[in-house]
C-alpha positions in Angstrom: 88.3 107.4 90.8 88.8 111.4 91.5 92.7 112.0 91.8 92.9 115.8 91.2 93.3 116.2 95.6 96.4 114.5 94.7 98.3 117.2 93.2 97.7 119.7 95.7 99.0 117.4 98.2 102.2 116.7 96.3 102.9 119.5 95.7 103.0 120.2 99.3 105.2 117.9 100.5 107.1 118.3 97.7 108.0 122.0 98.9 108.1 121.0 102.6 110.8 118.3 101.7 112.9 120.6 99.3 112.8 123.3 102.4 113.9 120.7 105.2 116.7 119.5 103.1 117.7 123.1 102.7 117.9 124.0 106.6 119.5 120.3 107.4 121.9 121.7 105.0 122.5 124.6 106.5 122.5 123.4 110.1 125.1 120.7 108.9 127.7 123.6 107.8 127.1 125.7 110.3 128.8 122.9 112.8 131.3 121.9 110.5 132.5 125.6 110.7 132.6 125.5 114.5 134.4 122.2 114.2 132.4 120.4 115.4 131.2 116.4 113.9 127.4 116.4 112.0 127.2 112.9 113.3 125.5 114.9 116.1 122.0 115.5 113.6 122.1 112.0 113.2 120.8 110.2 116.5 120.0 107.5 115.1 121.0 104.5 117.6 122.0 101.3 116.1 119.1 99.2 116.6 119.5 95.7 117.6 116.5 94.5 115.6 116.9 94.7 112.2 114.4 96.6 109.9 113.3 94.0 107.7 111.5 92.4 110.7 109.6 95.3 110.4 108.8 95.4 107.0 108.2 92.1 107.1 105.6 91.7 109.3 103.5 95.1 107.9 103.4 92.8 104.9 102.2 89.8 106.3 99.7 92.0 108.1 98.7 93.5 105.1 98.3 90.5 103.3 96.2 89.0 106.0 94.3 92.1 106.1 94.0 91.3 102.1 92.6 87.7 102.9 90.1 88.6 105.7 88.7 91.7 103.9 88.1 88.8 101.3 86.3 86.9 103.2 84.4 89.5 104.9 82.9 91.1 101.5 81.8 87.6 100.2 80.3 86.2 103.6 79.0 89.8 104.9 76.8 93.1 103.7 80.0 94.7 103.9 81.3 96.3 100.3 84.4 94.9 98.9 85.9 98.8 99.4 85.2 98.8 103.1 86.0 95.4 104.1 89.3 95.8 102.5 90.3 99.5 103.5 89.2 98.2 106.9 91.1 94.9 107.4 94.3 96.0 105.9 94.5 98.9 108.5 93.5 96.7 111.2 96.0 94.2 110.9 99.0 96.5 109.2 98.6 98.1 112.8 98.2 95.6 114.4 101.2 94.5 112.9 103.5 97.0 113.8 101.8 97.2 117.1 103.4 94.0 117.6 106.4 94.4 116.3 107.3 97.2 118.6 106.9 95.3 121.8 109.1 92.7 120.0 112.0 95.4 119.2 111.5 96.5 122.8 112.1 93.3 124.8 115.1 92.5 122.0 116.6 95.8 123.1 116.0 94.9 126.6 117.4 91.9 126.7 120.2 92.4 124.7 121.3 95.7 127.3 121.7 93.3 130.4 124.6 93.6 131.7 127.0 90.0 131.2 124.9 89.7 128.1 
């Protein structure tokens, strides 16, 4: 297989990551200066559905994704390459496809009021 894209394209991101860091830095200081709290940069609300639910089912998708692309290049004129590529997307999607709507009614329910 022809990896030499590969290097290109890390080296990239590589820069882009090292140069994001460097501003988050700078942004950081500049409101601990004013007095201000960084916790402001970090918006992150605390989820109510935990992230291994996530991870979780991306890996059952790709595993079913795995065993339908299987099945697919023995049963099919599909190529093993295809069927796999194919089915692994479909269902790692689908996947997380699903698992959003699940985080969304958890985070639903879980903000009614009396709760």
């Amino acid at each position: 297989m022809n990896t030499e894209f590969l290097i290109p394209i890390s080296l990239f991101a590589m820069v882009f990551g090292i140069v994001y860091l460097a501003i988050r830095m700078k942004e950081r200081k500049a409101l601990i200066e004013k007095g201000l709290s960084a916790e402001i940069l970090d918006s992150h609300k605390r989820s109510v559905v935990p992230s291994s639910l996530k991870w979780g089912m991306l890996a059952v998708g790709v595993g079913l994704g795995i065993l339908i692309g299987r099945i697919l290049a023995a049963y099919t004129c599909l190529g093993e390459e295809e069927s796999f590529f194919s089915m692994i997307f479909l269902f790692g999607g689908f996947s997380l496809i699903l698992y959003h709507f699940i985080a969304r009614k958890m985070e639903r329910d879980d903000q009614l009021p009396g709760a």
